[in-house]
Residue frames as a rotation matrix with the C-alpha (Angstrom) as fourth column:
UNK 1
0.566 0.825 0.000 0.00
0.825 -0.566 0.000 0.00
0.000 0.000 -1.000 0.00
UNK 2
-0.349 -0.885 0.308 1.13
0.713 -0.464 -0.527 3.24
0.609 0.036 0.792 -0.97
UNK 3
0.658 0.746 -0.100 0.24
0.745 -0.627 0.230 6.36
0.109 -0.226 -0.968 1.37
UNK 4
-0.038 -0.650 0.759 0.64
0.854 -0.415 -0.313 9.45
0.519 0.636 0.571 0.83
UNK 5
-0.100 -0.202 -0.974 1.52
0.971 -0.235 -0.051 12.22
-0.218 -0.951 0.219 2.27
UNK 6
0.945 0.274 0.178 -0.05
0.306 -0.933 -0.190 16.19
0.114 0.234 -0.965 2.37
UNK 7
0.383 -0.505 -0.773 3.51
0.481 -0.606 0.634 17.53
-0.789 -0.614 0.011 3.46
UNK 8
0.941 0.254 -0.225 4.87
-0.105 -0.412 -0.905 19.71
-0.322 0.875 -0.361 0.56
UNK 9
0.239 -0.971 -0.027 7.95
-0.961 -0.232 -0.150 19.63
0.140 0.062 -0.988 1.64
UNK 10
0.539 -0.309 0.783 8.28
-0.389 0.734 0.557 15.80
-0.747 -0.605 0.276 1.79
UNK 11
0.526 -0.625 0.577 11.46
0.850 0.413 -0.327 13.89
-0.034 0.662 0.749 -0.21
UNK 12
0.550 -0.567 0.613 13.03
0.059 -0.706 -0.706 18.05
0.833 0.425 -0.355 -0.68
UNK 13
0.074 -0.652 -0.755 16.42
0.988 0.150 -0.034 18.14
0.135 -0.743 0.655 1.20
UNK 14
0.514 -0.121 -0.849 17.52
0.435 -0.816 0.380 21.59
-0.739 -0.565 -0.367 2.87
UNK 15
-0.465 -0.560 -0.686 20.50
-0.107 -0.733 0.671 22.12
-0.879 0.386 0.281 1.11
UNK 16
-0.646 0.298 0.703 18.16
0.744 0.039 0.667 21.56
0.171 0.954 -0.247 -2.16
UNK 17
0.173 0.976 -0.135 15.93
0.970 -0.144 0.198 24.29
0.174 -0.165 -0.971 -0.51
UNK 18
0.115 -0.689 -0.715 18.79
0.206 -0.688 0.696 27.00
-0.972 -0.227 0.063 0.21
UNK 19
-0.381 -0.725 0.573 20.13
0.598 0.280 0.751 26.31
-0.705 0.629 0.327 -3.51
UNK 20
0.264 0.849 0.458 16.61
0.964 -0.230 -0.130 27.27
-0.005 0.476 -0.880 -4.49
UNK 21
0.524 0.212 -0.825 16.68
0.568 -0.809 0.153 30.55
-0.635 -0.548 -0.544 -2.48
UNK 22
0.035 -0.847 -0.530 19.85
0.209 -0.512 0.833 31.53
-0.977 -0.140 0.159 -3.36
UNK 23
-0.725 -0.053 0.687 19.76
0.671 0.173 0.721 30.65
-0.157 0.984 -0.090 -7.30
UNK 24
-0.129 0.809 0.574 16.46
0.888 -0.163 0.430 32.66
0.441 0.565 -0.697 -7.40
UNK 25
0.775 0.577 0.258 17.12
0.488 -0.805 0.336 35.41
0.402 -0.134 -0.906 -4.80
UNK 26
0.167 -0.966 -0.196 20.50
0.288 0.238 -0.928 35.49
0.943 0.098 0.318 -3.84
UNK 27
-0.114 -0.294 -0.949 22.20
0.798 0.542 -0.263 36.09
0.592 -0.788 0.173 -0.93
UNK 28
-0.891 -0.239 0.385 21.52
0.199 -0.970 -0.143 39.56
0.407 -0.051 0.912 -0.53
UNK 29
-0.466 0.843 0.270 17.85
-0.623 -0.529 0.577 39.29
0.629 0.100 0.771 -0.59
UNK 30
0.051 0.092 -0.994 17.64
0.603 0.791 0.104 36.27
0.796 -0.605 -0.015 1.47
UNK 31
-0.444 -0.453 -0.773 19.15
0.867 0.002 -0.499 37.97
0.227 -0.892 0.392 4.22
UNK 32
-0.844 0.387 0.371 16.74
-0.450 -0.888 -0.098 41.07
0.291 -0.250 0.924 3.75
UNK 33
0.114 0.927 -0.358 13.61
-0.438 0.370 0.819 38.50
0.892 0.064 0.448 3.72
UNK 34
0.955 0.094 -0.281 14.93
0.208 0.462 0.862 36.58
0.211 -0.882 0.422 6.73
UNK 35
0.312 -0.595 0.741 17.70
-0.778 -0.608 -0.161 38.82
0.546 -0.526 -0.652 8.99
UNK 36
0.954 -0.301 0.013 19.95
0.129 0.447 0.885 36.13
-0.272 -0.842 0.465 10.21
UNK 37
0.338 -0.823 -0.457 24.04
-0.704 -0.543 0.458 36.43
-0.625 0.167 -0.763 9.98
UNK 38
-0.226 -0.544 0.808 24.39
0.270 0.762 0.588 33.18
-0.936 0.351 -0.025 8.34
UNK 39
0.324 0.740 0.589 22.70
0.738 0.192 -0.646 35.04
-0.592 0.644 -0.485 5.38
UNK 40
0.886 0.462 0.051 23.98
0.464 -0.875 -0.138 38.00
-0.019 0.146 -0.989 5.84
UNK 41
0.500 -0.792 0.352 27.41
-0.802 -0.269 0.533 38.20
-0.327 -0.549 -0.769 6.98
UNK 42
-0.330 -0.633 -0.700 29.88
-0.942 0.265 0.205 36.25
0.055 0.727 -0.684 4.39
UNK 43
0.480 0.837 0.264 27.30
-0.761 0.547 -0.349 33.74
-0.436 -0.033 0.899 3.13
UNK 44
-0.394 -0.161 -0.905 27.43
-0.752 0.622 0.217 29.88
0.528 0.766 -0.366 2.06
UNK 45
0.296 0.766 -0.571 25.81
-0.729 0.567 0.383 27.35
0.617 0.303 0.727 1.44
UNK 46
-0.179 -0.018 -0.984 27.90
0.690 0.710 -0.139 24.49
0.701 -0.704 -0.115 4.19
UNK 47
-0.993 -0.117 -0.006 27.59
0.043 -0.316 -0.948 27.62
0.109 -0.941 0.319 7.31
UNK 48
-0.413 0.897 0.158 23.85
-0.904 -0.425 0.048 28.39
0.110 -0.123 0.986 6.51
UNK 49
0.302 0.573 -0.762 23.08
-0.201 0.820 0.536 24.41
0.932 -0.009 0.363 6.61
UNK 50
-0.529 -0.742 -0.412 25.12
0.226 0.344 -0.911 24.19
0.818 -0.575 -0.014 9.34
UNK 51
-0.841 0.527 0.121 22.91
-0.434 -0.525 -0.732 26.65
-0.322 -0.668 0.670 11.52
UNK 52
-0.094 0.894 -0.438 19.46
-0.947 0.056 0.317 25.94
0.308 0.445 0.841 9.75
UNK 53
0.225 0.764 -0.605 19.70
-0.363 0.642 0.676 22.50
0.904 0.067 0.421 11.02
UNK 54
-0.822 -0.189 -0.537 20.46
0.531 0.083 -0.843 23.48
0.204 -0.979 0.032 14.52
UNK 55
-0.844 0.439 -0.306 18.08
-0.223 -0.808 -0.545 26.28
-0.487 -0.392 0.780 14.76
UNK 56
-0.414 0.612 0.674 14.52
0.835 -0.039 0.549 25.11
0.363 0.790 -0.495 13.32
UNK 57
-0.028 0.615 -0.788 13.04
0.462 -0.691 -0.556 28.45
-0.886 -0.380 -0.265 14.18
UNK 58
-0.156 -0.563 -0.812 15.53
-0.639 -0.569 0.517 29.46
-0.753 0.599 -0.271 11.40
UNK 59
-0.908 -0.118 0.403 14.69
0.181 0.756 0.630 26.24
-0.379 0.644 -0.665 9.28
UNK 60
-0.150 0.979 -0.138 10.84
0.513 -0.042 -0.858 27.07
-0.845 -0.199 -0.496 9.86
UNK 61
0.310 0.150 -0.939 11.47
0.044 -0.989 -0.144 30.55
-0.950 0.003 -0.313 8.27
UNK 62
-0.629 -0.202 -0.751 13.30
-0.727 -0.188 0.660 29.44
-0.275 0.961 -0.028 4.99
UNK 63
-0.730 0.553 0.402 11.17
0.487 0.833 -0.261 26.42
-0.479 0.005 -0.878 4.84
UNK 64
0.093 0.875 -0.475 8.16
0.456 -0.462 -0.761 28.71
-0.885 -0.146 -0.442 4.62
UNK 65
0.090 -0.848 -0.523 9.70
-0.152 -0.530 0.834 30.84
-0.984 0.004 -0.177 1.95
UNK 66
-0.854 -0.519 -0.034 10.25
-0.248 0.350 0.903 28.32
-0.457 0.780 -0.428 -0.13
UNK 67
-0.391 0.695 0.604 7.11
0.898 0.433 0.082 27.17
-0.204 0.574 -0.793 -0.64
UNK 68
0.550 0.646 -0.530 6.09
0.194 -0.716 -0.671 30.86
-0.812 0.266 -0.519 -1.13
UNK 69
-0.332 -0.938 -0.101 8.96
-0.526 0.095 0.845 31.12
-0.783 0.333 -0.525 -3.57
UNK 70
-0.958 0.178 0.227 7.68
0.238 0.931 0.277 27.90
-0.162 0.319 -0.934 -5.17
UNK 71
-0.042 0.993 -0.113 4.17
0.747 -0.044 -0.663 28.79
-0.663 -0.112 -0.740 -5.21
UNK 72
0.288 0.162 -0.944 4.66
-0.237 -0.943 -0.234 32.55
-0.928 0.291 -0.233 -6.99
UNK 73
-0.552 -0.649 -0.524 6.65
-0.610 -0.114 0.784 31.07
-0.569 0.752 -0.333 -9.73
């Protein structure tokens, strides 16, 4: 049996969700849309996973994002 799942975000990995961000808003505008230093303050792509999956407040926030991101386009 197969079941499925409502989550949007199920099977999409983080750093495939950053890549997004970045590739479509860079790093500049990231860090104006969500104000953290890993964004802001000499960005990349292994320090911002690094934090983002310590900190899900901060995971929550690009999480969210994306699917708006994903949704406008």
């Amino acid at each position: 049996m197969n079941s499925q799942t409502n989550d949007p975000l199920h099977g999409v990995k983080l750093a495939d969700i950053l890549e997004y961000l970045v590739n479509e808003l860079g790093w500049e505008e990231l860090g104006f849309k969500i104000n953290i230093r890993c964004f802001t303050n000499d960005p990349s792509i292994k320090s911002s996973l690094k934090f983002l999956r310590r900190t899900p407040w901060a995971r929550e926030k690009v999480e969210k994002l994306y699917l708006q991101q994903r949704h406008s386009n």
